[in-house]
C-alpha positions in Angstrom: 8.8 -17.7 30.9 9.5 -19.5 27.5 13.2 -18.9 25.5 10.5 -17.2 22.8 9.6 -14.4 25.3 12.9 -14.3 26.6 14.0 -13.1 23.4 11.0 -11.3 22.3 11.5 -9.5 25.8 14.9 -7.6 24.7 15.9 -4.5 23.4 16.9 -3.5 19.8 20.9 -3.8 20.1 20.3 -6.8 22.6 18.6 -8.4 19.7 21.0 -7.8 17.2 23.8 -8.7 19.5 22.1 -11.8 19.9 21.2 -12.7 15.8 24.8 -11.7 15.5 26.6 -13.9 18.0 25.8 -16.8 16.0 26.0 -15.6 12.6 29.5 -14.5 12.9 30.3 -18.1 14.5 28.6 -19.7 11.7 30.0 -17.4 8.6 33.5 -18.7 9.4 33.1 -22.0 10.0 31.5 -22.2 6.3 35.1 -21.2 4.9 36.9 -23.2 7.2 34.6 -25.9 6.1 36.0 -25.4 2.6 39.3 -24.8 3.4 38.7 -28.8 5.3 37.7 -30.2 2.4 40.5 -28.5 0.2 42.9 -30.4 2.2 41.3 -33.5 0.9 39.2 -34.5 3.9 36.0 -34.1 1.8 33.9 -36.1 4.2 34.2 -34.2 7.2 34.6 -30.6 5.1 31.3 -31.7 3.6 29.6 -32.9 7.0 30.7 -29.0 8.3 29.1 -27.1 5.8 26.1 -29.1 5.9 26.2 -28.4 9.7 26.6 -24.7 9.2 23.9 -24.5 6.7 21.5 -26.1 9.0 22.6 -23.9 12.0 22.4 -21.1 9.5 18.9 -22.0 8.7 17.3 -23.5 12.0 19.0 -21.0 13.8 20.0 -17.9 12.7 16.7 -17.6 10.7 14.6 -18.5 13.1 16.1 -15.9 15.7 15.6 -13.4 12.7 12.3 -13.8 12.4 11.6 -13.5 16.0 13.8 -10.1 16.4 13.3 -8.4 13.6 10.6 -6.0 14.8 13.0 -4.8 17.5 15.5 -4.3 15.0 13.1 -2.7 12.6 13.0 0.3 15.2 16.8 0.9 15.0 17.1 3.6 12.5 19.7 2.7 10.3 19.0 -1.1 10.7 15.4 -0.5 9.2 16.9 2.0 6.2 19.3 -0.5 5.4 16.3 -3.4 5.5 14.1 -1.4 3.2 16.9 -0.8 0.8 17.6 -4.6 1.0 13.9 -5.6 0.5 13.6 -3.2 -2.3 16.1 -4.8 -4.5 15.3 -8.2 -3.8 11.7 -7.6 -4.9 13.1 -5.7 -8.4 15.3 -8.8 -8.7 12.3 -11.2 -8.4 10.2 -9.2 -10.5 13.1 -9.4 -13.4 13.8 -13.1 -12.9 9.8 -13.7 -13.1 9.6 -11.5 -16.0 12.6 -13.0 -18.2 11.4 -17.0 -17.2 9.9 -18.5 -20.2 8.1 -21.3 -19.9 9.0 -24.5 -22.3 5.9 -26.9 -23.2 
């Protein structure tokens, strides 16, 4: 059985314990990252937040997309999603709307 249908496979608060376990991992390290460079080591600080953002992006997104339904049937999970998506789209639509285009 592939890692995909693994996943695909578990329950709703499986799933989110899952997304979670590496988002709160991730999170942290961003602002110890920061707190790295701060001390002057802006090589390595610099090499860490590039590494959490790829994590952050190849991982945690990608775990996301394959979850979300299961999470979608979680109650207040799928209330707080709408609300999410609702303003996100309102805050395209108002960025889009107040772009004006230079020629």
């Amino acid at each position: 059985m592939s890692l995909r249908k693994s996943i695909e496979g578990l329950g709703p608060y499986p799933s989110l314990f899952l997304l979670a376990l590496p988002a709160a991992t991730v999170e942290p390290l961003k602002l110890a990252a920061v707190a790295v460079a701060g001390e002057g080591h802006w090589i390595t600080g610099t090499a860490m937040i590039v590494g959490c953002y790829a994590v952050s992006i190849l991982v945690v997104e990608r775990l996301f997309v394959i979850v979300k339904p299961k999470l979608l049937t979680i109650p207040w999970l799928a209330k707080l999603w709408k609300s999410f998506a609702s303003v996100r789209t309102r805050m395209i639509g108002t960025f889009r709307g107040s772009r004006t285009d230079v020629a």
